[in-house]
C-alpha positions in Angstrom: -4.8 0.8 -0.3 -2.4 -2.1 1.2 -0.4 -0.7 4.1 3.2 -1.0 2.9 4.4 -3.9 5.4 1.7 -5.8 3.1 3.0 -5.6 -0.8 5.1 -6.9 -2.6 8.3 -5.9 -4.3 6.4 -5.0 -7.4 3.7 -3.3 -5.8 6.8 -1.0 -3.6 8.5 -0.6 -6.6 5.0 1.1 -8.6 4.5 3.3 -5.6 8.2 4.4 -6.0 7.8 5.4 -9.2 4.2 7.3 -8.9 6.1 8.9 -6.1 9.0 10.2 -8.2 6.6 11.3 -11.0 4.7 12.9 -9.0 7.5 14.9 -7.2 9.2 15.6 -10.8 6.0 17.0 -11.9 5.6 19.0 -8.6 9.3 20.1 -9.6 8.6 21.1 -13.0 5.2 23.1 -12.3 7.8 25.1 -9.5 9.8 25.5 -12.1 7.7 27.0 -14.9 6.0 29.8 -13.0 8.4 32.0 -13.4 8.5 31.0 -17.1 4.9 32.1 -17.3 3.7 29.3 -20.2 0.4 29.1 -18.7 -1.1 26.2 -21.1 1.4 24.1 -20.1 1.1 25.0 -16.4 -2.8 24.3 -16.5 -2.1 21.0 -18.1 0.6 20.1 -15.5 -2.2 21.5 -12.7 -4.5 19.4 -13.7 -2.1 15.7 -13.9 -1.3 16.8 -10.6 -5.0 17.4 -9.2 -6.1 14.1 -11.0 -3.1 12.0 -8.9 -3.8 13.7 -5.6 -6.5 10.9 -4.3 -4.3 7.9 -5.3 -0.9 9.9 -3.9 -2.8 10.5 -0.4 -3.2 6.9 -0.3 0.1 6.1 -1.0 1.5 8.5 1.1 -0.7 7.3 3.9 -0.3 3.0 4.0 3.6 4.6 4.3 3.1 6.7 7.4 1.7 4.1 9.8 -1.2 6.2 10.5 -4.6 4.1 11.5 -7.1 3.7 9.2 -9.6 6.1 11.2 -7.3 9.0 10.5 -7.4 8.3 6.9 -9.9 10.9 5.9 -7.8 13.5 7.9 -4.6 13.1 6.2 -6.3 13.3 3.0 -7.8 16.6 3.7 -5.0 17.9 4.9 -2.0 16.9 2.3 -5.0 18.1 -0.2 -5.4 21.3 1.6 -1.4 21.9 1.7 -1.5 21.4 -2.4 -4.4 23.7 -2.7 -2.9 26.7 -0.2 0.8 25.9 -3.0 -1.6 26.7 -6.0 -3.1 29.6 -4.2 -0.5 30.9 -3.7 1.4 30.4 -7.1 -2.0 32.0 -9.0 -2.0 35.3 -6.2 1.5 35.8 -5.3 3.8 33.9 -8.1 5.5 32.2 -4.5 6.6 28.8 -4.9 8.2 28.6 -1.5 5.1 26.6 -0.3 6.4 24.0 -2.1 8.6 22.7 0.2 6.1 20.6 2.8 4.9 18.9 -0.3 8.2 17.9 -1.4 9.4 16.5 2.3 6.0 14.3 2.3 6.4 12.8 -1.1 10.6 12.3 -0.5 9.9 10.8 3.0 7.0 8.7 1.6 9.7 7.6 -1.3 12.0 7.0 2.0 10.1 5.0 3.7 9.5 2.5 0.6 12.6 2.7 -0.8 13.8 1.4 2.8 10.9 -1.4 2.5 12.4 -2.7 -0.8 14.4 -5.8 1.0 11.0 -6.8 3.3 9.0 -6.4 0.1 11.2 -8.9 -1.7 11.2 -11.3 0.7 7.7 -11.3 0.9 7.4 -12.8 -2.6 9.0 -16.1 -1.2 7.4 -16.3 1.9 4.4 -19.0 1.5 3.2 -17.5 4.9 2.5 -14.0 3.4 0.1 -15.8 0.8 -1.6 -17.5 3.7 -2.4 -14.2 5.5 -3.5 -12.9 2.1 -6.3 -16.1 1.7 -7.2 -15.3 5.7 -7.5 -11.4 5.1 -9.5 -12.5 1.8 -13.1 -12.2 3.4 -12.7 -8.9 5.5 -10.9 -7.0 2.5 -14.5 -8.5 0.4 -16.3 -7.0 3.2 -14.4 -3.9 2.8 -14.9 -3.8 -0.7 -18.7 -3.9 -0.5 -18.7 -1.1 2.2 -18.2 -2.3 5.4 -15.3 -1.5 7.8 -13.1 -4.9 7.3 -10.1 -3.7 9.4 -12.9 -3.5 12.2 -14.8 -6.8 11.3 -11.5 -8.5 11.7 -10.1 -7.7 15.0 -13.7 -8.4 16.8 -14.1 -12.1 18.0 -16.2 -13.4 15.3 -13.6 -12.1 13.0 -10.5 -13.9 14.7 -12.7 -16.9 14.4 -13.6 -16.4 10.7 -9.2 -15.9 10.7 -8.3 -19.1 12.5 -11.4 -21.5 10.1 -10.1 -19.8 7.1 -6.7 -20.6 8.3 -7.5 -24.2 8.5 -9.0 -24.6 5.3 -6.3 -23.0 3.4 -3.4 -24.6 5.0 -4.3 -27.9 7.3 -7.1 -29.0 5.6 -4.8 -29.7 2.3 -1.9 -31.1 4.3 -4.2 -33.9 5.8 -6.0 -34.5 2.5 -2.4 -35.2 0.8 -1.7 -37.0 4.3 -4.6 -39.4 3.6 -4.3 -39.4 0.2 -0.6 -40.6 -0.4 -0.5 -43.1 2.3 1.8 -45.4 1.2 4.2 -42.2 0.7 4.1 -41.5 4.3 4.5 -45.3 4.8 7.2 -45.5 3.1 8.8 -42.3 4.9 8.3 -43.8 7.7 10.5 -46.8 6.9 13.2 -45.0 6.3 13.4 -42.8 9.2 12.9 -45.6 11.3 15.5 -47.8 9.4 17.9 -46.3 11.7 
């Protein structure tokens, strides 16, 4: 998953909202234990358990964490949701609810707070050019390998600066070369002076 200082308004905005629904449903499953409707409980269980992976991620491209700890901080937000409905099944506490709750509100914190970056990054022509250089070490990580890795070595921060220059010189000196008489005729009138 992008790390937040990397999306766009309308990716912050859809982690926002998983955010809230996930909370709300956290909320409501609180809520209803002491209700005792058990169908609708399981039911609510199981949206939560089938968010979880997608939540850690979300959570985690939020917290600034590096990329090695990843694995970690999934095991252990998962462990702190299985320990809540442990102890909800056993005991009928919800009080264990609280650490989730401060983790999902300071992960909706943090992104609400990103909302103005996020915007700004829809106009800024640079953020599409670090998207085309990133392009061949998020492939790499999509087939397997470590990209994040492969890209701060010195092969990758070469790969970096000849993608750069196909994506964004190379085009300005082919419009350059191609429209001539356009630069010609710029010329003349800056120099008209």
């Amino acid at each position: 998953m992008d790390r937040m200082d990397t999306i766009t308004w309308f990716g912050n905005r859809s982690r926002i909202q998983k955010l809230n629904i996930i909370r709300n449903d956290f909320v409501f499953h609180c809520n209803g234990v002491s209700e005792c409707d058990d169908e609708k409980q399981a039911g609510l269980r199981t949206k939560i358990n089938s968010q979880i992976h997608e939540i850690c991620d979300i959570l985690h491209a939020c917290g600034g964490s590096p990329q090695s700890g990843r694995t970690g901080f999934h095991n252990n937000f998962k462990r702190l949701i299985s320990r809540y409905f442990l102890y909800v099944e056993i005991n009928g506490d919800t009080t264990r609810i609280d650490g989730i709750l401060d983790k999902i509100e300071i992960g909706t914190g943090a992104y609400s707070a990103n909302t103005k970056r996020s915007v700004l990054r829809i106009f800024n022509p640079f953020y599409y050019v670090g998207l085309l250089v990133s392009l061949p070490f998020k492939a790499l990580t999509t087939v397997g390998f470590d990209g994040s890795h492969l890209e701060e070595t010195t092969t990758g921060k070469f790969v970096k600066l000849i993608t750069f220059v196909a994506t964004v010189i190379l085009p300005i000196l082919i419009f350059v070369e191609s429209h001539a008489s356009l630069v010609e005729w710029l010329k003349n009138i800056v120099s008209w002076n």
